[in-house]
C-alpha positions, 0 to 999 in steps of 0.5 A, a space after each residue: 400052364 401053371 403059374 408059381 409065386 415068387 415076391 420079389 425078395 426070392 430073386 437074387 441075381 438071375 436065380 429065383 426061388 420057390 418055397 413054402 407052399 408053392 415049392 410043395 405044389 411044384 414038387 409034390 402035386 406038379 412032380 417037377 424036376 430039375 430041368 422043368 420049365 415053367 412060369 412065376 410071377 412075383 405079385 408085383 407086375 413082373 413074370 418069369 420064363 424059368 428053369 429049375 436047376 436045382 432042387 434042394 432044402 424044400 426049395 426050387 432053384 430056378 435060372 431065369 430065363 426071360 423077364 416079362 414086365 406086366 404079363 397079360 396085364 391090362 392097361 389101365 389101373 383100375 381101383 375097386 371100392 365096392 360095399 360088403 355083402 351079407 354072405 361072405 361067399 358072395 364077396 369071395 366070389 367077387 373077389 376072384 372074378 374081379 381079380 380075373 378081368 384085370 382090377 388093381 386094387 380092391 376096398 371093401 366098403 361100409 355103406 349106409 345099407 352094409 349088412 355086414 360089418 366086418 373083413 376077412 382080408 387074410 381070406 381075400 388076400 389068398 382067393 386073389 392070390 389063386 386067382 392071379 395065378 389061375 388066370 395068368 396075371 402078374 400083378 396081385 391086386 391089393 386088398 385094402 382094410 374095410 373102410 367107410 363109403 366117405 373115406 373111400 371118396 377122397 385122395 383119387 388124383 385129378 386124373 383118375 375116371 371116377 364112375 358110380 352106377 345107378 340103377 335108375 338111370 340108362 345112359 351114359 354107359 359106363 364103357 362109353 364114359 370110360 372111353 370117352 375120358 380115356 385115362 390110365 387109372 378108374 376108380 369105381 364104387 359099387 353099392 351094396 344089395 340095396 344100393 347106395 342111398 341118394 345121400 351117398 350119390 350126391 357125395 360121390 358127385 361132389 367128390 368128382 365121381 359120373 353117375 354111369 349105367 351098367 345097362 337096364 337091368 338090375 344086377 347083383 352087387 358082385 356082377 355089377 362089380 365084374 361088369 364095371 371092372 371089365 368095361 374099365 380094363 376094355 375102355 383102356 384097351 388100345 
């Protein structure tokens, strides 16, 4: 099923509007017409049963059918920092997959071993945007400025998991941490190719986060991302 962005500032009423490029990929790629149903969603946690009724302006005019609050959306809010990588398709991939299995929000990390120092948020904002509608989520995660690995250990509230893996330890698992504790929001920090360095796990404890495993193998920093995204929103599954 295709899915359509609509923010929330294109509802009025119980009419919702499609335009810009979505209207474009609605009229001339998808060829629909009034009458149509379909699904939107509006980034922010909320999908829409609708129907076109009019179609004028460059705009689609849809009758909104049914309300649908945090559609296909996981139950735990899980933040993402996770370190900046040396080629940029590497990170876009990451960005989508993570956008895929559930994650809230995502920071792009300057580390001790970062290669690359700069951001290409704008892209990211757009690769996460397709992605929430490729697989059917409402919420589209946010994409915070590129900041430092210290910045990004403090202001997590007192009941956030704050999990870090490391490569040289074997247990706890990350999901059995995350069960165990149970919570409705889990932060996690991911280093970049070379890992973080000791200094930066010590950091990490003293600011609260658990030193956790992804298992005995050593995984790339956009699989570890995925993994640990993935055993966050099953961990808050009931």
């Amino acid at each position: 099923m295709e899915y359509y962005y609509a923010p929330p500032e294109k509802r009025h009423g119980d009419t919702l509007l499609i335009d810009g490029q979505e209207f474009l990929h609605l009229s001339q790629v998808m060829r629909k017409a009034p009458g149509d149903r379909l699904t939107a969603v509006d980034g922010c946690g909320t999908a829409y049963a609708v129907a076109i009724r009019e179609i004028a302006h460059r705009t689609a005019y849809c009758d909104i059918l049914e309300t649908m609050p945090r559609l296909h959306e996981p139950e735990t809010e899980v933040t993402l920092g996770v370190a900046l990588l040396k080629h940029g398709a590497s990170f876009d991939y990451l960005v989508e997959k993570v956008t895929e299995l559930g994650v809230s929000r995502i920071v792009p990390l300057l580390t001790q071993r970062t290669v690359r120092r700069h951001g290409r948020e704008a892209r990211w904002e757009h690769l996460a945007l397709a992605a929430m509608k490729q697989c059917g989520r409402c919420l589209l995660p946010a994409i915070l400025p590129v900041t430092t690995f210290a910045e990004f250990l403090q202001g997590f509230p007192p009941e956030s998991v704050k999990c870090i893996p490391h490569e040289k330890i074997l247990e706890p698992l990350i999901g059995t941490t995350l069960k165990e504790l149970g919570t409705g929001q889990a932060a996690l920090a991911i280093g970049p190719e070379g890992g973080f360095t000791e200094e930066e796990v010590d950091a990490a404890v003293l600011a609260g986060f658990r030193v956790v495993s992804l298992g005995p193998r050593r995984l790339r920093t956009e699989t570890a991302a995925a993994v640990a995204v993935w055993a966050a929103v099953c961990a808050g599954q009931t």
